[in-house]
C-alpha positions as CSV (number, residue, x, y, z in Angstrom):
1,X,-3.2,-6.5,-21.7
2,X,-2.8,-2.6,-22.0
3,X,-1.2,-0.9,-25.0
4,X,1.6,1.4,-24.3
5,X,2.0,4.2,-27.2
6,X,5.6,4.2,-29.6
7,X,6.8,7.0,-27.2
8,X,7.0,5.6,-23.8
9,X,7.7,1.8,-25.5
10,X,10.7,3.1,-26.8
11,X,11.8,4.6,-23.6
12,X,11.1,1.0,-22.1
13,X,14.0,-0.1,-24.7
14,X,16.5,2.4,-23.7
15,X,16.3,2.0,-20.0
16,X,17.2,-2.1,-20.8
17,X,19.8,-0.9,-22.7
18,X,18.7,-0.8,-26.7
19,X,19.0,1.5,-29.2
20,X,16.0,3.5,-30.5
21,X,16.1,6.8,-32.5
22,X,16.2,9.9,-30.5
23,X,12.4,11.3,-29.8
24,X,10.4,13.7,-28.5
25,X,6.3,13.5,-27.9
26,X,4.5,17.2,-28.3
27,X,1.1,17.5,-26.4
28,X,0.3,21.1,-27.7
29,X,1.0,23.1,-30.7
30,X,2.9,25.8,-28.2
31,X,5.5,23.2,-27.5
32,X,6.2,23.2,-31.1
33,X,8.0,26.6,-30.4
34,X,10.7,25.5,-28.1
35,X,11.5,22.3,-29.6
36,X,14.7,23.0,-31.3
37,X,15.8,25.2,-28.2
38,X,15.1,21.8,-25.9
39,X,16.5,19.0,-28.7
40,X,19.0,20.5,-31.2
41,X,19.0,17.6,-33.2
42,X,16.0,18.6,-34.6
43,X,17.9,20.7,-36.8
44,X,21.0,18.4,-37.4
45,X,19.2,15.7,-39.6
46,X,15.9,14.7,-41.2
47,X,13.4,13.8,-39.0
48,X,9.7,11.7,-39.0
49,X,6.6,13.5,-37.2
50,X,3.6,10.4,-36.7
51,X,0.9,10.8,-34.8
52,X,1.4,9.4,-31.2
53,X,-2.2,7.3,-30.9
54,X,-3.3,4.0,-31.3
55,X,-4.6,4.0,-34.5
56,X,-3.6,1.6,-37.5
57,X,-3.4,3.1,-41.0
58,X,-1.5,5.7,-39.8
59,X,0.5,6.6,-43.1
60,X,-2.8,6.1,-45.7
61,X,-4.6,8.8,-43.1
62,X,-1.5,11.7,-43.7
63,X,-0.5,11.3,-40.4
64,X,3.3,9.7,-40.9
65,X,5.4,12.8,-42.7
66,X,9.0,11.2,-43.5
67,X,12.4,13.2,-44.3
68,X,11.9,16.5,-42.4
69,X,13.7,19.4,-41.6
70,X,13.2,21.2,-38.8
71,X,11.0,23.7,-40.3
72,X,9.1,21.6,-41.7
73,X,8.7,19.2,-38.8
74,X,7.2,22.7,-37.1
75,X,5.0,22.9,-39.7
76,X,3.6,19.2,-39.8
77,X,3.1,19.3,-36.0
78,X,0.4,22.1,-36.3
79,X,-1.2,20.2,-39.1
80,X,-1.5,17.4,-37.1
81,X,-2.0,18.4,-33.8
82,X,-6.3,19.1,-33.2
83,X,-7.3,17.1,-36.5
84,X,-10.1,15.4,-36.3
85,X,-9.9,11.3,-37.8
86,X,-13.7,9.7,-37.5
87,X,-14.1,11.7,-34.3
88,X,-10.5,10.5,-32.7
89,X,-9.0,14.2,-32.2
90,X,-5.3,14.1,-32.0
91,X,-3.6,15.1,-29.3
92,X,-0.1,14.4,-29.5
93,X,2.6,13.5,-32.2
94,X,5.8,12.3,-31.8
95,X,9.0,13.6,-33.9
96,X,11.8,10.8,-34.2
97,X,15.0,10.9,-36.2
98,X,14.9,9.4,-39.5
99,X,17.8,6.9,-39.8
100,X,19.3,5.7,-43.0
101,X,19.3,2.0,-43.8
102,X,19.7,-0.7,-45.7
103,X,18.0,-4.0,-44.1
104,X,15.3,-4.7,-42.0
105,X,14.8,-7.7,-39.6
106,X,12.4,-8.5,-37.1
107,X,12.4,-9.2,-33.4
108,X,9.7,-10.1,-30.9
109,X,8.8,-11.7,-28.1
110,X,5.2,-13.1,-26.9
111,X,3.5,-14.7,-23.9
112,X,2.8,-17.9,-23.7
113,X,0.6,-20.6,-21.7
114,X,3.9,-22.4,-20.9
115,X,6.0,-18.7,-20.8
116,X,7.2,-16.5,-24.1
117,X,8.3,-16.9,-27.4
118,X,11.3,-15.1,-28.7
119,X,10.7,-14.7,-32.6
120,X,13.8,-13.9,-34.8
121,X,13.8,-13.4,-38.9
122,X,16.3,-11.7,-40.8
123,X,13.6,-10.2,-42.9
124,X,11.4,-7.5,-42.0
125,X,9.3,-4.5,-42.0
126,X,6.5,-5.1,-44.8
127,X,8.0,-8.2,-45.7
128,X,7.6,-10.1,-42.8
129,X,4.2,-11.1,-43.4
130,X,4.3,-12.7,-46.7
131,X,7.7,-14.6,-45.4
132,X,6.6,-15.7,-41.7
133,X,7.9,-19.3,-42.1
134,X,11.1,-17.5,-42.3
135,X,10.5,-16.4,-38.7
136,X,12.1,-18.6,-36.5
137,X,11.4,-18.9,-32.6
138,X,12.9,-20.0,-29.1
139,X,10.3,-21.3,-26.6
140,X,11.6,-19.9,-22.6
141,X,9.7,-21.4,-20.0
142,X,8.1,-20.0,-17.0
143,X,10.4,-18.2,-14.8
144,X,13.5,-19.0,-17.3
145,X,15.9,-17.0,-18.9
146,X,16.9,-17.7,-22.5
147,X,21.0,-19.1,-23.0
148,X,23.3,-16.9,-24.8
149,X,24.3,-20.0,-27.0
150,X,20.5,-20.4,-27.7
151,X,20.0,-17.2,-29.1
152,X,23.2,-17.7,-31.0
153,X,21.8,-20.8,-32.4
154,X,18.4,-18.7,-33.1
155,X,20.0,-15.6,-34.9
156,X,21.6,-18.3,-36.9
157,X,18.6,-20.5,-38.1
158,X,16.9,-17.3,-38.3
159,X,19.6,-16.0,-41.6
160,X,21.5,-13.7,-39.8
161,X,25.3,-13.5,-40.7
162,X,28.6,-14.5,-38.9
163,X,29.2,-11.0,-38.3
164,X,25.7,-10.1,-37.1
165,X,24.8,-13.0,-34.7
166,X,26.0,-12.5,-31.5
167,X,24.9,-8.7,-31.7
168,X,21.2,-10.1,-32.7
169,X,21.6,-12.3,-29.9
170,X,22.8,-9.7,-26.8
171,X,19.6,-7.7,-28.3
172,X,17.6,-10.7,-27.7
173,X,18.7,-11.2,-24.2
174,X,18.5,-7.3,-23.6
175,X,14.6,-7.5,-25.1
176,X,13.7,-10.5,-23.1
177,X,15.3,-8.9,-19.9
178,X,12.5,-6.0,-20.7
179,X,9.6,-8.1,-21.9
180,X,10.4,-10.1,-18.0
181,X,11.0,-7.6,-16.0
182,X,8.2,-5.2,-17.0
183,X,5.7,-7.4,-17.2
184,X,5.0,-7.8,-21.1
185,X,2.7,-9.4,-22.7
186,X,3.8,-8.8,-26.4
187,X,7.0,-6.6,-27.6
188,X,7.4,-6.2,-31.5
189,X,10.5,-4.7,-33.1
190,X,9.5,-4.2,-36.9
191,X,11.8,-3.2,-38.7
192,X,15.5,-3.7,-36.2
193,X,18.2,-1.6,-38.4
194,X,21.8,-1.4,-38.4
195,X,22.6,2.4,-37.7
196,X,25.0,2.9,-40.3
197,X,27.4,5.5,-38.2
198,X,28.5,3.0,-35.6
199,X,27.0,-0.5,-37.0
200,X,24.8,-0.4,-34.0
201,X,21.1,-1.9,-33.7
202,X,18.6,0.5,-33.9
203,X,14.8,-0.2,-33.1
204,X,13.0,1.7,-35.1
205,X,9.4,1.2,-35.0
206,X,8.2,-0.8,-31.7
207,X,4.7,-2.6,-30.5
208,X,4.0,-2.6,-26.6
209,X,1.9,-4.5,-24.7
210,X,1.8,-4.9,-20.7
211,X,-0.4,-6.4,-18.3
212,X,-1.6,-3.4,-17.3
213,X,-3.1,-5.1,-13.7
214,X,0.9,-5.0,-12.8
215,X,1.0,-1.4,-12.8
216,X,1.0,-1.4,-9.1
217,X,4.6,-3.2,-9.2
218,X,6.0,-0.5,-11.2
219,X,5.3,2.8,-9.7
220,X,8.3,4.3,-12.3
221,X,5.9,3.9,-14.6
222,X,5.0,7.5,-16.0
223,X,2.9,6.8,-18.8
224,X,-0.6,6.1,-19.1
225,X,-1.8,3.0,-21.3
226,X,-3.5,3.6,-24.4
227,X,-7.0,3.5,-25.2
228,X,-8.3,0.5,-27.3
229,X,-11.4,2.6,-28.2
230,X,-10.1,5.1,-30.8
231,X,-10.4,8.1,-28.7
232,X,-8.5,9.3,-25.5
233,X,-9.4,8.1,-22.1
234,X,-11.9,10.3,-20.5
235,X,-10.9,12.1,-16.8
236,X,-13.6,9.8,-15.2
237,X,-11.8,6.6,-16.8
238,X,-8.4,7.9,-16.0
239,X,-9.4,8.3,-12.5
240,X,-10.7,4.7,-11.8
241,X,-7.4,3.5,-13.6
242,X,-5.4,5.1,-11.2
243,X,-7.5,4.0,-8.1
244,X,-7.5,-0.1,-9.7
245,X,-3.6,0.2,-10.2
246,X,-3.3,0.6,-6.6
247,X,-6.1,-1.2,-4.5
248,X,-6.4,-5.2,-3.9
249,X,-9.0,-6.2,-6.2
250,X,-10.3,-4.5,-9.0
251,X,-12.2,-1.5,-10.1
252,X,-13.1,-1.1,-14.2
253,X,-15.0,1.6,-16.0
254,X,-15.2,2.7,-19.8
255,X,-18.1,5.5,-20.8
256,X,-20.2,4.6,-23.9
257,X,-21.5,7.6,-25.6
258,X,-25.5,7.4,-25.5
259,X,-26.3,4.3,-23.5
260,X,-29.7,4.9,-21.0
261,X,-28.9,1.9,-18.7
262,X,-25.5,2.1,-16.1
263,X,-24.2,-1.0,-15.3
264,X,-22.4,-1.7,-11.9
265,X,-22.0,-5.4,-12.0
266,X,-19.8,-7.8,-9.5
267,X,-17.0,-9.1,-12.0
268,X,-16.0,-8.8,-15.9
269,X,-17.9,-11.8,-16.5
270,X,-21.3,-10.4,-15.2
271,X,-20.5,-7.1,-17.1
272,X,-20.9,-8.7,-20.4
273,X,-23.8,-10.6,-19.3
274,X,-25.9,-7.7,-18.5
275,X,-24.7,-5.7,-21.6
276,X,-26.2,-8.7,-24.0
277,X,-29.6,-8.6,-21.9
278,X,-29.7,-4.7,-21.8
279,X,-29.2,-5.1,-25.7
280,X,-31.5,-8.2,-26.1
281,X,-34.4,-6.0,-24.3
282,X,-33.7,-3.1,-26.3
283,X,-31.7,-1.0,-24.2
284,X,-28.9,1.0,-24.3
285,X,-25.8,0.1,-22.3
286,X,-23.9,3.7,-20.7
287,X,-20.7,1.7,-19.9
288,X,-18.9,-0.8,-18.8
289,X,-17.8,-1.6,-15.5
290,X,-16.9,-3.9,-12.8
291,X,-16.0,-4.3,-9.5
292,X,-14.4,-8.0,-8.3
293,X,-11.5,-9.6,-5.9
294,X,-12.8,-8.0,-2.8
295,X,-11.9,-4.2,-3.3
296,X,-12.0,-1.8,-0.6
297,X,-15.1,0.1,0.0
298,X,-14.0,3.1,-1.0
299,X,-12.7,2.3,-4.3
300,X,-16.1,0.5,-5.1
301,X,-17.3,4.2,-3.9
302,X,-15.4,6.3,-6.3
303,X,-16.4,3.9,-8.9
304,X,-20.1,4.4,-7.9
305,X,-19.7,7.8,-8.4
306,X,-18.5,7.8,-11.9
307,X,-21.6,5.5,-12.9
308,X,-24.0,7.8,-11.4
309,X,-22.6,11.0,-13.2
310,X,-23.1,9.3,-16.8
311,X,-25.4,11.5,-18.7
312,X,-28.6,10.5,-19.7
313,X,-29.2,7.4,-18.3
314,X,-32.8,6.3,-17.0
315,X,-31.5,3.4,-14.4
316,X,-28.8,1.5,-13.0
317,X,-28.0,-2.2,-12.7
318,X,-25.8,-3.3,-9.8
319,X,-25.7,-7.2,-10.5
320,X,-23.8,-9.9,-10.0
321,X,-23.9,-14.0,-9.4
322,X,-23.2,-15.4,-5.9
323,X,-19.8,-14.0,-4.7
324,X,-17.3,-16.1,-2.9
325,X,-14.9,-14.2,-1.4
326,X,-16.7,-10.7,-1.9
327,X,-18.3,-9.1,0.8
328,X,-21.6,-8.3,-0.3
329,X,-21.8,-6.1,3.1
330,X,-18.7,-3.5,2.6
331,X,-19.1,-3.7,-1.2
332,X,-22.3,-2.7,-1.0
333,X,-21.9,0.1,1.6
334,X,-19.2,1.5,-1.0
335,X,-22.2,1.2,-3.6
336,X,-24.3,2.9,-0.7
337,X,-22.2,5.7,-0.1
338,X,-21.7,7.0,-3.9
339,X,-25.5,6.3,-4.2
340,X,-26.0,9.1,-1.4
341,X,-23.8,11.6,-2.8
342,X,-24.9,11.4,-6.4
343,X,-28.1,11.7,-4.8
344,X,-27.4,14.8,-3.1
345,X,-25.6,16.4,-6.2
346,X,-28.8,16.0,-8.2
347,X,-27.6,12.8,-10.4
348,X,-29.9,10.7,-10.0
349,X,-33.2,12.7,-10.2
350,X,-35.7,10.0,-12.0
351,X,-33.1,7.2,-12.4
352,X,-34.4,3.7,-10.9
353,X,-31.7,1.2,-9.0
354,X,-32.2,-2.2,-9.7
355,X,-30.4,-4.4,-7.4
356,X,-29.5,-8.1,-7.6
357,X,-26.6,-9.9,-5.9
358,X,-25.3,-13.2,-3.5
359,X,-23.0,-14.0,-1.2
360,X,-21.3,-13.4,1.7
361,X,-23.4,-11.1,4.1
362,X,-25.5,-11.2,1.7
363,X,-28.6,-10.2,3.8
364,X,-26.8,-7.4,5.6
365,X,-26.0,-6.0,2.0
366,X,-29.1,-6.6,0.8
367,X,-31.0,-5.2,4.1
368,X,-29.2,-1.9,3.7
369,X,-29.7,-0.9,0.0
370,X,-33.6,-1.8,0.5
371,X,-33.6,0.9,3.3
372,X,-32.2,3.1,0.9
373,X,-36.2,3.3,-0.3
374,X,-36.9,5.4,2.9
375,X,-34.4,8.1,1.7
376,X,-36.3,8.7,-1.3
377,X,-34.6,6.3,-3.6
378,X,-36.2,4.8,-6.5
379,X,-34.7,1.2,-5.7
380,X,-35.8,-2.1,-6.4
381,X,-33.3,-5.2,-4.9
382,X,-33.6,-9.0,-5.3
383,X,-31.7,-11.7,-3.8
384,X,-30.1,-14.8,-5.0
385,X,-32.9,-16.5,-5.8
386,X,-33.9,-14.5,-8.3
387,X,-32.8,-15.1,-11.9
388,X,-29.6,-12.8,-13.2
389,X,-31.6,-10.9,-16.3
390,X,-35.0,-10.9,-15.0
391,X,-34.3,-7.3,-13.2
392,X,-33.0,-6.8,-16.9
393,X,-36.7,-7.7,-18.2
394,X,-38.2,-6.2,-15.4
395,X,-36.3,-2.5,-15.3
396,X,-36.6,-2.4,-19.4
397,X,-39.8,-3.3,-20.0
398,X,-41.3,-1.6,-17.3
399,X,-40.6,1.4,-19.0
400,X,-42.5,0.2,-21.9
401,X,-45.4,-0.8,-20.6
């Protein structure tokens, strides 16, 4: 699943036809200038500036400011904007309209093994927690949609009055419609209001998940997922992102700050696996990445490259169990390739290869990165037969001997 920030998720809302406060994301304390030129409702109301990153504890770190004006909206953007939170630098905020109001409820839905969840309570915001058997839920199977009278039914057991029920349950319907059709994995309205100028359901604060591996079935999608790792994603990260939302198969890679041994494993599974034995040795991992489901070679490629142009490191793993679909062959010419041009942009000047991989054309893929040795590579490659983490054992504590 891929977080999507407050921003964009409430823009998911509007185009399915909700209500959400009226909002605008700043990137740069520039912007800040034209803001009331661009959204004259800046100056109409009282507004809330937050800053737009996925971060919890948002309002105990100063970075929530409630019941703005415009001036000083300006003036809580600059604050924000550039400060740095345990090394997270932020780089946006988001200013919202404050609305008025009187009750909160709650609204989500949730994936399921047998399909989603639809969870209604006619309490919410910070007292949803301490009341959750209040909470009251319809099950929608696989490839369902949920019935207007069952959501009726729902908004009922879930406290909501005569007058409120069948608005709580067209907002249901309209949040199922985006949870389905946009391929969510989790969608949380805490608190739903009722605006009190028109009586009108507002969502006000909003949780987004997504598979993000559907990305290629949306290509309106104009917002980039957010990272789970308390910073920004770097360029290099971004850049592999955009190549796995569009390729069969798949292409992952996150940088860890300080790690001496790259990893460029076959799968998410053998990712892990190394990252325990570089660990259990005493090493330090520089990322994490993976390559599975048969991706083309020059996707594997591009992700070579990145590996290769992490600083510091002293070797890289390519590993991975017996494939069985995979093309050893064409993913490792991919591997081959970005090998030979890190190589001749001076990144890999005393970093050693260690190689260790099966299945089909195996030998072929094998044959060609041991004849990498006679271009100068420092390049060690095993076959199936030998054990995943020895070339763990054997790269790491070869260095200490």
């Amino acid at each position: 699943m891929a977080k999507v920030l407050e921003g964009p998720g409430m823009d998911l809302l509007s185009k399915w036809g909700m209500n959400v406060p009226r909002h605008v994301v700043v990137t740069s304390v520039d912007q800040a200038e034209h803001l009331v030129d661009a959204n004259p409702w800046l100056c109409k109301g009282k507004t809330v500036v937050k800053a737009h990153e996925a971060i919890g504890s948002r309002f105990k770190l100063g970075l929530v400011k409630i019941n703005l004006d415009c001036m000083e909206a300006e003036k809580a953007i600059r604050e924000m904007i550039g400060k740095n939170i345990n090394g997270l630098i932020i780089s946006q905020v988001i200013i919202e309209e404050m609305i008025s109001h009187e009750k909160e409820y709650y609204i989500a839905v949730k994936s399921t093994r047998e399909g989603a969840d639809i969870l209604l309570a006619s309490i919410g915001g910070i007292e949803v927690e301490a009341n959750w058997d209040q909470v009251k839920r319809l099950s929608v199977g696989i490839g369902e949609n949920p019935e207007r009278s069952d959501l009726e039914i729902l908004a009922k057991e879930g406290g909501f009055s005569d007058e409120l029920i069948p608005k709580i349950a067209d907002f249901a319907f309209k949040l199922y419609q985006c949870y389905d059709q946009e391929d969510g994995t989790y969608i949380e309205i805490n608190p739903l209001i009722i605006r009190p100028s028109d009586r009108e359901l507002v969502a006000l604060d909003i949780v987004t998940l997504l598979d993000g591996d559907a990305r290629f079935r949306h290509p309106e999608w104009n917002f980039n997922f957010a990272s789970e790792f308390g910073r920004p994603y770097t360029e290099d990260e971004k850049a592999i992102m955009e190549i796995d939302s569009r390729v069969k198969g798949s292409v992952k890679f996150i940088e860890i700050i300080g790690g001496d041994t790259a990893l460029l494993p076959a799968g998410g599974g053998a990712s892990v696996f190394y990252s325990d034995a570089v660990v259990e040795v005493g090493g330090n991992p520089a990322n994490y990445a993976e390559y599975s489901g048969d991706p083309p070679e020059w996707a594997v490629e591009a992700l070579t490259d990145k590996v290769c142009s992490l600083p510091g490191i002293k070797r890289i793993i390519v590993g991975g169990a017996i494939a069985n679909f995979t093309d050893v062959k064409v993913t490792f010419q991919g591997i081959i390739n970005g090998f030979r041009k890190a190589k001749e942009d001076g990144k890999l000047d005393g970093v050693e290869i260690w190689v260790r991989r099966g299945g089909p054309n195996e030998k072929e893929g094998l044959s060609a990165m041991r004849a990498l040795k006679d271009e100068g590579f420092n390049i060690h490659v095993f076959d199936r037969y030998t054990p995943m983490t020895d070339i763990v054992d054997l790269s790491l504590k070869k260095r200490e001997s």
